[in-house]
C-alpha positions as CSV (number, residue, x, y, z in Angstrom):
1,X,73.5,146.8,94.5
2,X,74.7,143.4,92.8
3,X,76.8,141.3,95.3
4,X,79.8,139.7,93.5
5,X,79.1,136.3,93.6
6,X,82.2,133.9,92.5
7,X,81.2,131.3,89.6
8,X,81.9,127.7,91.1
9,X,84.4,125.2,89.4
10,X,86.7,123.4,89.2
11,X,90.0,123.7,91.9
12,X,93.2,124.6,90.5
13,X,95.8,122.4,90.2
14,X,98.6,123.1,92.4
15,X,101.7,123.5,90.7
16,X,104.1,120.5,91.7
17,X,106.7,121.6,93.7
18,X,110.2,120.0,92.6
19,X,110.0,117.7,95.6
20,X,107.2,116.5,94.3
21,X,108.6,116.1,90.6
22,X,111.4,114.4,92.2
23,X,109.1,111.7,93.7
24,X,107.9,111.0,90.9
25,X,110.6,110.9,88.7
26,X,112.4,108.6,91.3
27,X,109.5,106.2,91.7
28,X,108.9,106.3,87.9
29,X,112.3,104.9,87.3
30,X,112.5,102.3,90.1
31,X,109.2,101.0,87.8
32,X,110.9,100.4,84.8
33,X,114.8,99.2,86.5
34,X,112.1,96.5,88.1
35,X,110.0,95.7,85.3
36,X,112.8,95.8,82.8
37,X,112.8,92.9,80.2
38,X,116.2,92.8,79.8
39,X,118.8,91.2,82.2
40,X,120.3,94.0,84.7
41,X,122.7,93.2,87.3
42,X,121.3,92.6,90.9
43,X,123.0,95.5,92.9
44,X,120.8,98.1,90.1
45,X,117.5,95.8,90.5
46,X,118.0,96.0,94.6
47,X,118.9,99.5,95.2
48,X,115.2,100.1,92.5
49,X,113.8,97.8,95.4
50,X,114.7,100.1,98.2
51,X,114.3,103.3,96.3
52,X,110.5,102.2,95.6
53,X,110.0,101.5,99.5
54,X,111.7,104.5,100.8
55,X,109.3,106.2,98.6
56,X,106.2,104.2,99.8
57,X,107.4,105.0,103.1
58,X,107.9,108.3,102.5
59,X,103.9,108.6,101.0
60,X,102.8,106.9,104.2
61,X,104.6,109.2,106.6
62,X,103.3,112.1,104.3
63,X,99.8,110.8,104.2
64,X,99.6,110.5,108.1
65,X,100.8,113.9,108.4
66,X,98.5,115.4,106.6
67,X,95.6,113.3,107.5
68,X,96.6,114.4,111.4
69,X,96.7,118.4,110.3
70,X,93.3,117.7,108.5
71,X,91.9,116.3,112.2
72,X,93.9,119.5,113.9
73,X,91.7,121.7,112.5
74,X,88.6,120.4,113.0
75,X,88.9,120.7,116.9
């Protein structure tokens, strides 16, 4: 009898969930409102600020999460 072996690859990619796409989107735009060549007011530049570290925070909070599940399951 031949045992079914499974070919190894590559993983596949998780679709993003819309969360996720929202991240992005969010942090893609704070980029450009802060890198912007032309002149914006100051309240749109600031809340760009705070949007791109709510979002680093965010990451953080998400990274330690997961890095503390990861450590869970090795016990």
């Amino acid at each position: 009898m031949k045992s079914k072996e499974k070919a190894v690859g590559l993983p596949e990619a998780e679709k993003p969930t819309l969360f996720n796409r929202i991240k992005e989107t969010l942090a893609i735009a704070s980029q450009l409102i802060m890198a912007a060549p032309v002149k914006l007011p100051p309240k749109v530049v600031m809340v760009a600020n705070y949007v791109a570290l709510a979002l680093g925070v965010l990451e953080a909070v998400e990274g330690a999460a997961t890095k503390q599940e990861g450590n869970d399951d090795e016990e």
